[in-house]
C-alpha positions in Angstrom: 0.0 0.0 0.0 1.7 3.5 -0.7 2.0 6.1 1.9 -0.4 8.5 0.9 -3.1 5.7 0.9 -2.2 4.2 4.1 -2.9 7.7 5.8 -6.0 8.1 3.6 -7.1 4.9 5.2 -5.7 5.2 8.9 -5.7 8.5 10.0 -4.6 7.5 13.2 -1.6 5.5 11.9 2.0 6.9 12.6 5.1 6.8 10.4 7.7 6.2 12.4 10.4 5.2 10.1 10.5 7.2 7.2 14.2 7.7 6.6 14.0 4.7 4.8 11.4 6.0 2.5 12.5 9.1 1.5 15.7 8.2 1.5 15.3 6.6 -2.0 17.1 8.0 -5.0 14.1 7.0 -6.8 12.0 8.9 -4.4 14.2 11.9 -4.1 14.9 12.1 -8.0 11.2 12.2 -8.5 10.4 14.9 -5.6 12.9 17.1 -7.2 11.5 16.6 -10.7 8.0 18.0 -9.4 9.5 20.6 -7.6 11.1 21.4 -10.7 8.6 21.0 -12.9 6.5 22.9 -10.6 9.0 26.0 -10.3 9.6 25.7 -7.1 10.7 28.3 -4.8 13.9 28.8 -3.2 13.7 27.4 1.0 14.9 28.7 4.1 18.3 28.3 3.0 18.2 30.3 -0.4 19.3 27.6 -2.7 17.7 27.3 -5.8 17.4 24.8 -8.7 19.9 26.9 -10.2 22.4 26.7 -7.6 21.8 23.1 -7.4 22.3 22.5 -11.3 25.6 24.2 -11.2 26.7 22.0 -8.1 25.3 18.8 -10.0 21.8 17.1 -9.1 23.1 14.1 -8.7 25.4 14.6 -6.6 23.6 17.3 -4.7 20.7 14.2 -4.3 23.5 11.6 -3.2 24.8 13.7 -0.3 21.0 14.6 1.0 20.6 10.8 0.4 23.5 10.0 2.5 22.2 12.5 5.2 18.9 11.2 5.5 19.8 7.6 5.7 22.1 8.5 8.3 19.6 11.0 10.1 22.2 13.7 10.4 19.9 16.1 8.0 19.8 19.5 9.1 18.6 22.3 6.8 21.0 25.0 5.8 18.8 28.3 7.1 20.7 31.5 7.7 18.1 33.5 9.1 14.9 32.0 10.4 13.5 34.6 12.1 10.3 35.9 12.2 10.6 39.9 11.5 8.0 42.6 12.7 6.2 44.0 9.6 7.8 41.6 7.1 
């Protein structure tokens, strides 16, 4: 059963070990196709698919594979802050 039909079916149900999952290079070649596709903005860290083309996709997904599968992930986010007025 995929994921997004298993918490269609079980609301309740909790995914405790989804490192494995995402982890994929399937998976994470495909998430950054839509993103892509879909013209995706920039995160919290500023990179975009431009910076990430000129590093290499591949290699940019092999090392956020590695970190996942290894759960030392951490986003890259200068400034998170929220800002009055902004």
């Amino acid at each position: 059963m995929a994921l997004h039909a298993k918490a269609k079916a079980e609301a309740g149900y909790r995914f405790y070990a989804l490192y494995d999952k995402i982890s994929r290079d399937d998976i994470l070649a495909h998430a950054y196709a839509k993103c892509r596709s879909n013209r995706g903005a920039p995160g919290v860290d500023g990179q975009d698919f431009a910076d990430i083309e000129a590093y290499g996709v591949e290699r940019w997904l092999a090392e956020l594979a590695l970190a996942l599968r290894e759960e030392t992930y951490r986003r890259d986010c200068q400034d998170f802050r929220v800002r009055p007025g902004g």
